[in-house]
Backbone as CSV, one residue per row, in Angstrom:
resi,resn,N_x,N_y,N_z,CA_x,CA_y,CA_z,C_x,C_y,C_z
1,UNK,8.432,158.239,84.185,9.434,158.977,84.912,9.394,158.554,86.375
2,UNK,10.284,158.922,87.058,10.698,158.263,88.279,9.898,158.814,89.248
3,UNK,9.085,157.869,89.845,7.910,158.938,90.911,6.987,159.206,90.930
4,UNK,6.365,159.439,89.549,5.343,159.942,88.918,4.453,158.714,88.349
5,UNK,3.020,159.249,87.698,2.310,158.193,87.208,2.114,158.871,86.092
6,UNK,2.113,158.071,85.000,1.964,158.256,83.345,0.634,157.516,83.088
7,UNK,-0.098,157.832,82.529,-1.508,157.762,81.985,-1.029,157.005,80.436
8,UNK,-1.665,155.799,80.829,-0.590,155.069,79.207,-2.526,154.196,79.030
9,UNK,-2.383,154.429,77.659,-3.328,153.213,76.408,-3.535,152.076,77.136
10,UNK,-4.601,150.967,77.123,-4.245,149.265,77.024,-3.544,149.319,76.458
11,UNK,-2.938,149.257,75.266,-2.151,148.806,74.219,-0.707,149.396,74.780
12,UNK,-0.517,150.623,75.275,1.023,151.216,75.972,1.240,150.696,76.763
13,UNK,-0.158,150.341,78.019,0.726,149.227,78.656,1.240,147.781,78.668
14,UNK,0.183,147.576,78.115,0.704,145.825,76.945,2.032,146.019,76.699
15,UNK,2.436,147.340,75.857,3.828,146.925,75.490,4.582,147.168,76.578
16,UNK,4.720,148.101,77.511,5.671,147.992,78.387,5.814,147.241,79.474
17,UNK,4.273,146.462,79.700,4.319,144.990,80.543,5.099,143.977,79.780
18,UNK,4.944,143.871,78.581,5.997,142.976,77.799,7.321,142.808,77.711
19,UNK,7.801,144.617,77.371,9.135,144.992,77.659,9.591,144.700,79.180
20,UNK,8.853,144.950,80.162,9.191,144.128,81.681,9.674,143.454,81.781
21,UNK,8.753,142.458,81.417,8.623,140.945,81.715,9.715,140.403,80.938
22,UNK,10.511,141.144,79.883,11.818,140.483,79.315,12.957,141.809,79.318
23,UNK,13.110,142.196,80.287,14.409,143.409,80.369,15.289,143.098,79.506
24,UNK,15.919,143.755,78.691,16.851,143.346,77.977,17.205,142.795,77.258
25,UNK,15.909,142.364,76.863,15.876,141.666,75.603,15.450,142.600,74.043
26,UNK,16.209,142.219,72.838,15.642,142.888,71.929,14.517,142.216,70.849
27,UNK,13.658,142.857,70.636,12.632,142.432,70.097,12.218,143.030,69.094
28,UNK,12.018,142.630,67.288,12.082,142.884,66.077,10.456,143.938,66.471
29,UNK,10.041,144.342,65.680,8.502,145.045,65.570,7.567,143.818,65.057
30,UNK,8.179,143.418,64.151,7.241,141.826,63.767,7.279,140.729,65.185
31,UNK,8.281,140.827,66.050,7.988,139.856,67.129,6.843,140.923,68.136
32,UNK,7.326,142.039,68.444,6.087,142.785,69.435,4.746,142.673,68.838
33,UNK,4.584,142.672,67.487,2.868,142.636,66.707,2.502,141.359,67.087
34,UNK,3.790,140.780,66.887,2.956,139.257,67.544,2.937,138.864,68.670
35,UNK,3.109,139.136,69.646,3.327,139.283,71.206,2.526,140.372,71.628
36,UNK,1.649,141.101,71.380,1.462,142.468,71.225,0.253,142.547,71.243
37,UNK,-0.020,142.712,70.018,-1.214,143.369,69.371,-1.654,141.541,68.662
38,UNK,-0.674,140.740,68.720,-1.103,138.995,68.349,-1.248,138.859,66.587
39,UNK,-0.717,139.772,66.326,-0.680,139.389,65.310,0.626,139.898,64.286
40,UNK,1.072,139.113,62.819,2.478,139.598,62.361,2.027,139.740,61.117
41,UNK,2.090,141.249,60.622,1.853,141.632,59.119,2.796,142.891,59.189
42,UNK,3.661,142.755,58.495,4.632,143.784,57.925,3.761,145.085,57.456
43,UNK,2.891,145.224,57.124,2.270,146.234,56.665,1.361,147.012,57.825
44,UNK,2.006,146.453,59.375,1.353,147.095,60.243,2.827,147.354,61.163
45,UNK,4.023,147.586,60.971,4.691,147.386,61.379,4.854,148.971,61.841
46,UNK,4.622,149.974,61.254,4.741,150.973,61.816,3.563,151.523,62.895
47,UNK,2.825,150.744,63.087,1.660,150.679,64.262,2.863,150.585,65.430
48,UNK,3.638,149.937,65.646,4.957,149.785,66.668,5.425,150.576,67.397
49,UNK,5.727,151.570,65.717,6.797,152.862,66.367,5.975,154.182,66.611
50,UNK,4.793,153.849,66.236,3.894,154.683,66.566,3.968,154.725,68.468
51,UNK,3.560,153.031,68.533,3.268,153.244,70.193,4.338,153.487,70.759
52,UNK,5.327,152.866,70.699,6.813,153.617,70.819,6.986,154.675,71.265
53,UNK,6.841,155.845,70.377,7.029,156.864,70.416,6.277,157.702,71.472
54,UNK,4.925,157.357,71.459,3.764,157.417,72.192,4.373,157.192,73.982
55,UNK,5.105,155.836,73.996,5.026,155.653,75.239,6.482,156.116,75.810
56,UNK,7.464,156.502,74.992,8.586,157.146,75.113,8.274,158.803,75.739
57,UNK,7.297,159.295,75.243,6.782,160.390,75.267,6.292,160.714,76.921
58,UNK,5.850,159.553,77.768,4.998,159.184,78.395,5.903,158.678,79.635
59,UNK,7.118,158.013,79.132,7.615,157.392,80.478,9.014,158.260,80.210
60,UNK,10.008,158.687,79.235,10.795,158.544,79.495,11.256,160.442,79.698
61,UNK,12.131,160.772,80.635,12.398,162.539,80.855,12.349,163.024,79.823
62,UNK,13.351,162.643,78.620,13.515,163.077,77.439,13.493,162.261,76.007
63,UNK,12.486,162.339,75.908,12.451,160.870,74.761,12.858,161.266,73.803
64,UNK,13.791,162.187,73.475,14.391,162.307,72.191,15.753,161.286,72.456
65,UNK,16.179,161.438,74.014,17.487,160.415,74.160,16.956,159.586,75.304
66,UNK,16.138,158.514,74.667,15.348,156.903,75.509,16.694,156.529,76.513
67,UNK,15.833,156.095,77.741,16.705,155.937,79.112,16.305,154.507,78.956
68,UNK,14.196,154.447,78.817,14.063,152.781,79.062,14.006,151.985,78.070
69,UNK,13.039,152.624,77.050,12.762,151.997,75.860,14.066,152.726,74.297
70,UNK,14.861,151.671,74.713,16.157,151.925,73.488,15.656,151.414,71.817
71,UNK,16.326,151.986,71.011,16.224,151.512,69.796,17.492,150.457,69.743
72,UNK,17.432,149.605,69.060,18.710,148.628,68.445,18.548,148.716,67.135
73,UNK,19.404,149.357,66.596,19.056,150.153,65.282,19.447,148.608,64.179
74,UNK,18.811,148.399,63.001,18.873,147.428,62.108,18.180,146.134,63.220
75,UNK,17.822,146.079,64.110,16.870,145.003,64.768,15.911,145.230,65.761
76,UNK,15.750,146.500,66.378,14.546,146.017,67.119,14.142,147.369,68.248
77,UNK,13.888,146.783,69.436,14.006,147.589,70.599,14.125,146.454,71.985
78,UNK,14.607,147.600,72.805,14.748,146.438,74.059,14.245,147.687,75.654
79,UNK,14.006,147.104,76.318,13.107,148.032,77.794,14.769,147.971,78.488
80,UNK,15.271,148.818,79.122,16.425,148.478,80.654,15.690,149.538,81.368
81,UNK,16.125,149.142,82.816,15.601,150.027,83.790,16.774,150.066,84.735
């Protein structure tokens, strides 16, 4: 949130240094595991939306309706600021 400091995981901020570093870009859950956490197994894919949710919780006013971290529904997610 704007102003404030959020207490985020290594791993929460991994992803949202990632999401940074490519604004606007959308990115599958199999590309963040592998960019990410470095590794791509479908059967960890909900490890993702876990942190997701986690860091939605964490940065955004109302994370039921995401300001930074958007869904792209049938592909992915993408960071805007």
């Amino acid at each position: 949130m704007h102003g404030s400091e959020a207490e985020l995981t290594a791993r929460e901020f991994d992803l949202l240094w990632h999401f940074a570093c490519h604004r606007g870009r959308v990115f599958s859950r199999a590309q963040l595991l592998d960019a990410v956490w470095g590794y791509n197994h479908e059967g960890y894919e909900h490890t993702v939306n876990t942190h997701i949710n986690r860091l939605r919780n964490k940065i955004e006013t109302n994370a039921a309706e995401p300001v930074y971290v958007q869904t792209v529904w049938g592909v992915g997610y993408r960071f805007l600021d």
